[in-house]
N, C-alpha and C positions, 0 to 999 in steps of 0.2 A: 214440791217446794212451793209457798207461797208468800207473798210480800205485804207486809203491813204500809202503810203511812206513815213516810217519815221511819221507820224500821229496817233494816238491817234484812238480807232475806234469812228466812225460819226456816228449818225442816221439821216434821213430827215423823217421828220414828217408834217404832213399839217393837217387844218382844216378851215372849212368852220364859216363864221362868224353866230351868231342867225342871221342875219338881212337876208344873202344869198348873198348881195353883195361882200362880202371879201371872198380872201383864203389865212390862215398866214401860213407861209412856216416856215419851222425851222429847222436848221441844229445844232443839238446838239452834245456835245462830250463828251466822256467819260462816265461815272457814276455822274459826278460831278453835272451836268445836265445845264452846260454852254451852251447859244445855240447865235446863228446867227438867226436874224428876220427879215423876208421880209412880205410885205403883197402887193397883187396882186387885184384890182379894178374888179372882175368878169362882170360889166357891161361897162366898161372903151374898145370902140371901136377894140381897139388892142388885147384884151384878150376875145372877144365873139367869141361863137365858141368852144373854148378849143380846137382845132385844129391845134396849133403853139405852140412855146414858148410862155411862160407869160411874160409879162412886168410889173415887181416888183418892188416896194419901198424898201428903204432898209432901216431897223427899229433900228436896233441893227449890228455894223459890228465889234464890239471886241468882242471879247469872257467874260464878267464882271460878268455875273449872268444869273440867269431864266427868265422867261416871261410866264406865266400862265393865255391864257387868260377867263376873264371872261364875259364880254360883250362888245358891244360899241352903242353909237350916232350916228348915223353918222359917220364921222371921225374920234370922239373922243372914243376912246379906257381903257378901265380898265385891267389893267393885275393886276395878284400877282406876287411878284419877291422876289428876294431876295438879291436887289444889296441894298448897304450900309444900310441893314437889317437883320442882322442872324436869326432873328425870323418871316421873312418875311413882307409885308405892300402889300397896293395897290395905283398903280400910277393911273394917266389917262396924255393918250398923244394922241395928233394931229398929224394925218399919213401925214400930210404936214409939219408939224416941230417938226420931233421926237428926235428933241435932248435932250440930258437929262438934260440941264439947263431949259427946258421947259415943265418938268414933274412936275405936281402938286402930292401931298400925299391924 
């Protein structure tokens, strides 16, 4: 865990997808458990090796809620969250069009 200036303290957190080709990155804050989501194409030319910087997607870039993942297809991804869910749900989104008018329930 480390603290910015004037920020809230941060954790970065990663994990590797079941499939092996993903690693979702997460920059969470606070206790709240808001977080920031990237996910990084582990077979995608730029990121073999693990030798360099990763070249990440960027999933989530406000701070809105959770992202708890649980598996995915391919591309298509299942999280639990808890954005306009107090009681949580699960989405599925396309790491090419994560925006959230394009999340299915």
């Amino acid at each position: 865990m480390f603290t910015m200036q004037n920020q809230p303290e941060l954790m970065v957190s990663t994990q590797v997808s079941n499939c092996g080709q993903y690693a979702l990155l997460s920059v969470i804050k606070g206790s709240d458990g808001y977080q920031l989501l990237y996910v990084a194409d582990l077979h995608d030319e730029k990121n073999k090796g693990l030798d360099k910087a990763l070249t990440v997607k960027n999933i989530s870039s406000e701070w809105i809620g959770s992202f708890n993942y649980i598996t995915n297809h391919g591309k298509e991804f299942y999280f639990g969250t808890n954005i306009d869910a107090p009681k949580k749900r699960v989405i599925k989104l396309n790491i090419d069009s994560p925006a959230k008018a394009n999340w299915t329930e």
